[in-house]
N, C-alpha and C positions, 0 to 999 in steps of 0.2 A: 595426435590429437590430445592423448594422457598429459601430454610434456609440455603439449602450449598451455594447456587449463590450469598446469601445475606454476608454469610460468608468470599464468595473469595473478593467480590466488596470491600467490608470493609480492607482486608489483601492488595490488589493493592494500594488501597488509604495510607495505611500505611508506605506501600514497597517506592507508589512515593515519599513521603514526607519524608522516609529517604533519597533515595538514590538522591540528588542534582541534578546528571548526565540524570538520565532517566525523572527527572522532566523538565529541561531543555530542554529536547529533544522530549514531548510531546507538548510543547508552541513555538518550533522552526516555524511552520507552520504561525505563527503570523506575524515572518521575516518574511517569504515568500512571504504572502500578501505583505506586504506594499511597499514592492522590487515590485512587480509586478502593484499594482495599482497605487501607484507614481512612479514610471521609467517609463513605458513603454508609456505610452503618449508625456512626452518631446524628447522623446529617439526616438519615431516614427516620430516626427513633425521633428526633426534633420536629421533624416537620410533619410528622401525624401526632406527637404530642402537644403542639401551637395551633396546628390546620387542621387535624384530623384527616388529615390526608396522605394515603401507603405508597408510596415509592415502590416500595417491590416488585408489581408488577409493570416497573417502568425499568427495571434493572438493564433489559436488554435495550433499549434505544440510550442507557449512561454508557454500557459498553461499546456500543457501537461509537460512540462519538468522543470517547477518551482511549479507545485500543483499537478497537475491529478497523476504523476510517483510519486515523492516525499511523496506521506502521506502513500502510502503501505509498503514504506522503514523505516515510522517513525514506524506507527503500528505495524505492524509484526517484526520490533528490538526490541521494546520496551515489547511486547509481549511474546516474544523466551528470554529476559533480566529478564521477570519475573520468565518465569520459570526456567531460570539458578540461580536462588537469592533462590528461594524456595528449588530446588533438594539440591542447597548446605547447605541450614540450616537444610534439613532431613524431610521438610513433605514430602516427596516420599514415606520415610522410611513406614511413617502410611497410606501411602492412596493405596499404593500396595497391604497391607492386607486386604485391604476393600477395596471390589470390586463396587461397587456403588456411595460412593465418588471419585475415580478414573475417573470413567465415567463420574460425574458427572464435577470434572473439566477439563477436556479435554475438554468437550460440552462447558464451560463455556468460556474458551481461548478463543474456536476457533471462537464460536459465538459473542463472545469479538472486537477480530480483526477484522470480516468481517463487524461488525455494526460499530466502531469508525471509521474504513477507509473512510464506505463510509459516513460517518458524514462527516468526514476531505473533502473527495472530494465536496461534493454539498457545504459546506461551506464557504471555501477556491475560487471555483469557483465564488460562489455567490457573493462573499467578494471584488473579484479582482475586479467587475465593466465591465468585459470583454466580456463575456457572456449575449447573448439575454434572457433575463425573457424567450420567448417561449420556449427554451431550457432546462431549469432547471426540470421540470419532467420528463426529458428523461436520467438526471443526475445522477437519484436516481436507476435506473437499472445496468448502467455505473460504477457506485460508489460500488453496491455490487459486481459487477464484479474484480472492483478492491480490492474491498476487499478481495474475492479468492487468487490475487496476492499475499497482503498481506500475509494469512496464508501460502501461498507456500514458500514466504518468512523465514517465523517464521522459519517454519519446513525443512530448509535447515539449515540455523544459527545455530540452534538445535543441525544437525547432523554435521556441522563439529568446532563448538564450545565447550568446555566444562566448562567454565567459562565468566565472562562477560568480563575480558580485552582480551580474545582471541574472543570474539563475537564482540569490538568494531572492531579488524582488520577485520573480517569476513565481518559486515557492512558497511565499508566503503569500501570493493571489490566488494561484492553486490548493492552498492550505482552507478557504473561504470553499471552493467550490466543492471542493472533498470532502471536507470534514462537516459543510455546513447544511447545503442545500440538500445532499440525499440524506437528513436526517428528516425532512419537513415532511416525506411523505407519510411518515407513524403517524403523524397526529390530521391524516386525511382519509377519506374513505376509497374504495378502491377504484373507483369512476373519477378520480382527481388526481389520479398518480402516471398518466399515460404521458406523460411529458416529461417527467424525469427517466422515464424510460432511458432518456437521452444520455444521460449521468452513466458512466462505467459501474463508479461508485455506490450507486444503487440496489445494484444487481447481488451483490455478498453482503449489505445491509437487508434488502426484503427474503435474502435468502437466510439467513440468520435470525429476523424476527420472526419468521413461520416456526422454524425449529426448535424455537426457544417456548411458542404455542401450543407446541404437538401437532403444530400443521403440516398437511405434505409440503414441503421444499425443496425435493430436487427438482421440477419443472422449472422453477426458476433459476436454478444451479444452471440446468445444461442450456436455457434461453439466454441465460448471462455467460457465456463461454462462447454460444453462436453470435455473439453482439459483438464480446471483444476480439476474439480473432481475424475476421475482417478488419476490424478501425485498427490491430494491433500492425497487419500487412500494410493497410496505407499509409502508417506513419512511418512505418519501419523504409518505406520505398521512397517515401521524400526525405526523409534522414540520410538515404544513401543516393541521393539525388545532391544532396547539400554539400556532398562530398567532391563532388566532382569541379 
């Protein structure tokens, strides 16, 4: 098992440093910061000195929609990008016979995307300068949550992708539902939010905004973890349905 994971780590590093596109697309996160840690401070200090109006305690729905949303879209594209790169060159072909390395990379993906995301979040987070130090081990639960996102991600891309140029349109329509719609529920009251319920993406945005309130937040940690693991199983079994 050490020898295959050792295997695939090696063959990703390969893949990024061919493919230019997906390499750029894992260091995009770097913008991201710097957009956030340098703008948003002259940018607040402007617009309560023009509008008299405080941004700060709107800090956490800017993180959420320039870091916290954004590294699940990077990961899990970039992720669902590998294994479109791979099916096309034919290790499918070998690892469908052999049933052990099969499993064995799938574990590897999926545990893949859930660990780099939540890298990318407490990183990224930590990075901006925005975020109270007290905060940041509460990130790390947060972060694998969004990680889940991520895979749910992947394994949508997946299924209605079959190449990578039809996987960049796919991610950039998933980049709309990700990054966009589970922001709308901040600015609604709590009896209007039962419909994004539906959103993955959701679920480590309302858990994030409690936290950042000193509200309890883990009931909705562990509610968004019983939402994704199910929908993680069905996509996961028509993905390997697709295979066949």
């Amino acid at each position: 098992m050490s020898r295959a994971v050792l295997a695939f780590g090696r063959n990703d590093v390969r893949n990024l440093r061919r493919e230019s596109l997906l390499f750029g697309i894992v260091f995009a996160p770097l913008v991201w910061i710097a957009m956030v840690r340098l703008a948003t401070p002259p940018v607040t200090d402007l617009v309560a000195a023009r509008y008299g109006v405080d941004l700060v305690p709107h800090y956490p729905v800017i993180l959420t929609a320039f870091l916290l949303l954004t590294s699940p879209i990077v990961v899990g594209g970039v992720g669902a990008f590998l294994v479109l790169d791979e099916r096309d060159a034919g290790t499918f072909a070998v690892l469908l016979v052999m049933p052990t390395p099969m499993r064995s990379y799938l574990g590897y993906r999926a545990a893949t995307v859930v660990a780099v995301t939540a890298t990318y979040v407490v990183a990224t987070m930590a990075a901006s300068g925005l975020v109270p130090l007290g905060q940041m081990p509460a990130l790390v639960p947060i972060g694998l949550l969004t990680g889940l996102s991520g895979l749910v991600i992947g394994l949508v891309l997946l299924r209605l992708a079959r190449n990578m140029v039809k996987g960049l349109a796919v991610m950039r329509a998933l980049g709309i539902v990700v990054a966009g719609l589970p922001l709308i529920p901040y600015f609604l009251g709590p009896q209007w939010q039962y419909p994004f319920w539906l959103l993955p993406p959701y679920w480590p945005a309302k858990t994030y905004w409690l936290l950042s309130t000193g509200d309890t937040w883990w009931p909705y940690l562990l509610a968004g973890i019983a939402y994704h693991v199910p929908l993680i199983w069905l996509l996961y079994r028509r993905f390997l349905r697709s295979l066949d």
